[in-house]
C-alpha positions, -999 to 999 in steps of 0.1 A, spaced: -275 15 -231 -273 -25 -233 -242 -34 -248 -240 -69 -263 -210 -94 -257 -194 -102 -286 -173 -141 -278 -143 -143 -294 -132 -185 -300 -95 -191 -300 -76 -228 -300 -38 -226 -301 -12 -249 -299 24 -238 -302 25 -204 -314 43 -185 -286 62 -167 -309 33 -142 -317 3 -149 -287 12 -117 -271 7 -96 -306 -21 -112 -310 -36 -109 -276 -32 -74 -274 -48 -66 -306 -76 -79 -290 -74 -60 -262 -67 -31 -281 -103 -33 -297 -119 -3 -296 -154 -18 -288 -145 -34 -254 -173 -57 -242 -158 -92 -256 -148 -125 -238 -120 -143 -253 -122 -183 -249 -89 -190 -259 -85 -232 -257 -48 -245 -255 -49 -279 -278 -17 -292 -260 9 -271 -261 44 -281 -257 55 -245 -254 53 -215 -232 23 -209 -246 -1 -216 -220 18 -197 -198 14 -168 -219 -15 -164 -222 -20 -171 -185 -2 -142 -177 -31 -127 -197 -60 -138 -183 -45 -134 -148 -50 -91 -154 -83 -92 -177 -110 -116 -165 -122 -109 -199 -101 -137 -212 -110 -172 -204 -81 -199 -206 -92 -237 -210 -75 -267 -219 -84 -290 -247 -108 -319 -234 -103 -330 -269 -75 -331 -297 -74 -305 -328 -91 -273 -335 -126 -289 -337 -127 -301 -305 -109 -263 -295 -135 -247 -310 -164 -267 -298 -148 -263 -261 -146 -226 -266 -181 -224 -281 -197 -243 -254 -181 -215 -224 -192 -188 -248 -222 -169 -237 -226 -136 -265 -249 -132 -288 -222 -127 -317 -194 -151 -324 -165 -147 -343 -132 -168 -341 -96 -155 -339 -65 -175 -349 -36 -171 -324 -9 -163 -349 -27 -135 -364 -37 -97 -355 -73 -77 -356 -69 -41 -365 -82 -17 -337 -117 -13 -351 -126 -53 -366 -149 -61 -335 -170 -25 -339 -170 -28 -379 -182 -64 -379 -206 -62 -345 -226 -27 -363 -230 -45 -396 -244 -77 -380 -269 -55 -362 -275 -31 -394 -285 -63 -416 -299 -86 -389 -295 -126 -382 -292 -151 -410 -261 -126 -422 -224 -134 -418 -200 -105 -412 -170 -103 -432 -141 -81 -434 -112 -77 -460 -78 -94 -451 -46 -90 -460 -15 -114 -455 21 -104 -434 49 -123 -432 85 -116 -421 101 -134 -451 75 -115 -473 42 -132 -488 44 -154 -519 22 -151 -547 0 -180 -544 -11 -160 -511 -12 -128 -525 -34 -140 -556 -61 -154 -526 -59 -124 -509 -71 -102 -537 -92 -129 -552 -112 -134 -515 -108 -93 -506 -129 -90 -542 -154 -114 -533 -159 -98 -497 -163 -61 -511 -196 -72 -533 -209 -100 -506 -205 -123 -533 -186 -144 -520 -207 -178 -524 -202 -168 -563 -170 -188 -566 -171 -212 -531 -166 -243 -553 -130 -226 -559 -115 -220 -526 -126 -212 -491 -150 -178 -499 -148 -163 -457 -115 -161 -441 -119 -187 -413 -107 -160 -381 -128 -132 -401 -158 -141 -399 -190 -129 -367 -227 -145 -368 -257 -146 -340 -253 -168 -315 -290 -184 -329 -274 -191 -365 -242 -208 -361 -260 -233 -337 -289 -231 -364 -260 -243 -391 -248 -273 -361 -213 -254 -364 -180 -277 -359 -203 -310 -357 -192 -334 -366 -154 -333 -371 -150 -322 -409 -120 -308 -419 -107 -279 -427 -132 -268 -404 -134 -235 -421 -144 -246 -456 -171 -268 -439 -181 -237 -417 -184 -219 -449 -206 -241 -467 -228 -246 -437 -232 -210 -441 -241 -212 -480 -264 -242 -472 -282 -221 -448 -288 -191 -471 -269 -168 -445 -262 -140 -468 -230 -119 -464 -225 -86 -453 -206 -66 -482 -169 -48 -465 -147 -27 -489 -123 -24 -449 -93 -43 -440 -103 -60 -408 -74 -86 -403 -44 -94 -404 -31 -128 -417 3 -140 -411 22 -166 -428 51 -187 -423 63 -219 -427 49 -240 -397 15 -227 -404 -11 -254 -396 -27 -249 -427 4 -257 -446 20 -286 -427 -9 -307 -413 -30 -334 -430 -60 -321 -425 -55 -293 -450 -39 -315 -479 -54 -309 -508 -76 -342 -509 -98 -332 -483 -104 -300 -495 -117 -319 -530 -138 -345 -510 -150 -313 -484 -163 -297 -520 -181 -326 -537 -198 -337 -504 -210 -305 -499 -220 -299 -537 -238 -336 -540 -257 -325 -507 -264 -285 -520 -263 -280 -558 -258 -318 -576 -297 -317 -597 -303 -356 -601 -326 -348 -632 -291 -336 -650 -266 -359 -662 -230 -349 -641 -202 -346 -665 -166 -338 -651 -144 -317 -671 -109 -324 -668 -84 -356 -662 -56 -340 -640 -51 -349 -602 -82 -337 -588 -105 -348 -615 -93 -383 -610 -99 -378 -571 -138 -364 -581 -144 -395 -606 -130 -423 -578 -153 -411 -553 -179 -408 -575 -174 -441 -588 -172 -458 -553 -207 -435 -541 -223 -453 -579 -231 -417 -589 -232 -417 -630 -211 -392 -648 -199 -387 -679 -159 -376 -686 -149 -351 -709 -114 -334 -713 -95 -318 -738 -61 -341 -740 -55 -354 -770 -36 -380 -753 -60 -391 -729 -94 -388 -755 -103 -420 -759 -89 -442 -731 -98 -454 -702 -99 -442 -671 -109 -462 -638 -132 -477 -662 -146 -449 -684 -136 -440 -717 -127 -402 -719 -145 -381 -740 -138 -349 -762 -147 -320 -747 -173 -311 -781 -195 -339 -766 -207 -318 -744 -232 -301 -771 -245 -336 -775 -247 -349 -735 -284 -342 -725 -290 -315 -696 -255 -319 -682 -242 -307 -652 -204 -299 -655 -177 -298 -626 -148 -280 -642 -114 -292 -624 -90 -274 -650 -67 -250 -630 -54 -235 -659 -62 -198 -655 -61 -197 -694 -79 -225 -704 -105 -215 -674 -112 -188 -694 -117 -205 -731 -138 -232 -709 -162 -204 -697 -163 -186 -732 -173 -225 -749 -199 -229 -719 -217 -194 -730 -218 -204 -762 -240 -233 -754 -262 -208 -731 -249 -224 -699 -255 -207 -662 -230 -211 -632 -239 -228 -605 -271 -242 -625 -249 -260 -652 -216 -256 -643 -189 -251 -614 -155 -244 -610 -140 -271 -587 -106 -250 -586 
């Protein structure tokens, strides 16, 4: 019986400390027809020597070099070498329990292409795992058990970027990793949502995600917090923004700021609404700042929410239902 090739894409860049655990995990997959394209993004560690040593005894793994700089152009190089039908991705610092590969692979072929393969994860760490990670963890594991996971993607990145497998056909279909967009994995994911790729419902722990301080993730620039804002309201003006609605922001902190200056530099009209007392009726970048209650009286608005508050989220939602609003249609959740 045929078996397919799954290819497995995996950059890294300085993470000697925990190649080897990772490696092995993947060779200790109990569905054994992969290829791992594992792309060294200039190392100025062991690390390519590691995993040398690896792909010295298994011609299954494939070591490259970055033509490039940075994940994108990691991924694209391992992508390109690639030849299986399904493709998943693998970070280098993390570990894949024995059975993610078989799990993700027979749910793919139960379901069929234009789905995307998910699996529960679950955060390690060595100096144990604060709660902001812990909160994602079972706020994305939740998500993942219905396959609603585009519910909230306006939030925070809905798949987990190294637990993820697709057909070969649909991520070239959704252009994956072109052009450079970062974080790459919150663009992959709304690619994903864009294309109507529907996921695959997993109520199993697939992967393990370790943490620590010189995480990419947490140190580089790519993953401030800015681009993660201008990633969503690209991505929402381009999917979900109806022109025949007049957009309304909600909110005056940090990131609704960020949303109104780009949309004031892109001439998109908006109205701003918040629920300060101190900042109702000033100014802002040009537009005066509205109380919240004139949202009964905007016509056919559209609202981006960018309160944090988990409280105040929740009295936002209950006002919105009381004017008979719908998510997505009406209103999102920026955060």
């Amino acid at each position: 019986m045929h078996k397919p090739l799954i290819s497995i894409l995996t950059p890294f860049k300085n993470t000697a400390p925990y190649l080897s655990a990772c490696i092995n995990s993947i060779l200790n997959q109990t569905y054994p027809h992969w290829e791992l394209l594992i792309v060294d993004d200039h190392s100025t560690d062991n690390s390519f020597h590691i995993v040398n040593a690896f792909a010295e005894k298994d011609n299954r793994i494939k070591l490259f070099k970055n033509p490039g700089s940075g994940i994108i152009d990691a991924l694209q190089c391992a992508f390109i070498h690639s030849k299986g039908n399904y493709i998943t991705r693998m970070d280098s610092d993390d570990i894949m329990l024995p059975n993610k590969l078989d799990v993700l692979m027979n749910n793919l072929i139960t379901h069929g292409e234009k789905h995307v393969a998910v699996g529960l994860v679950e955060y390690f760490s060595e100096t144990g795992v604060g709660e902001g990670y812990k909160s994602y963890e079972i706020w994305l594991n939740n998500l993942t058990k219905t396959g609603s996971n585009y519910s909230e993607i306006y939030k925070e990145c809905v798949i987990p970027s190294p637990c993820w497998m697709l057909h070969r056909n649909d991520l070239i279909a959704c252009d994956a990793f072109n052009p450079h967009r970062y974080p790459e994995d919150y663009d992959l994911t709304f690619r994903f949502y864009k294309h109507n790729f529907k996921c695959v419902p997993c109520n199993v722990v697939l992967h393990q995600w370790r943490d620590y301080s010189t995480r990419t993730s947490r140190t580089h620039i790519h993953y401030a917090q800015n681009h993660f804002t201008e990633l969503k309201l690209r991505h929402f003006l381009e999917i979900d923004y109806n022109k025949e609605k007049t957009l309304t922001i909600w909110g005056a902190g940090t990131k609704g700021k960020l949303m109104a200056s780009i949309l004031l530099e892109k001439n998109i009209p908006f109205e701003w609404i918040c629920d300060n007392p101190k900042k109702i009726g000033k100014a802002i970048y040009g537009k005066t700042m509205k109380d919240f209650n004139a949202l009964s009286n905007i016509q056919n608005p559209q609202s981006i929410v960018t309160v944090a508050n988990k409280t105040a989220q929740k009295e936002i939602r209950d006002y919105l239902k009381t004017l008979n609003m719908q998510p997505l249609q009406d209103y999102i959740f920026f955060c």
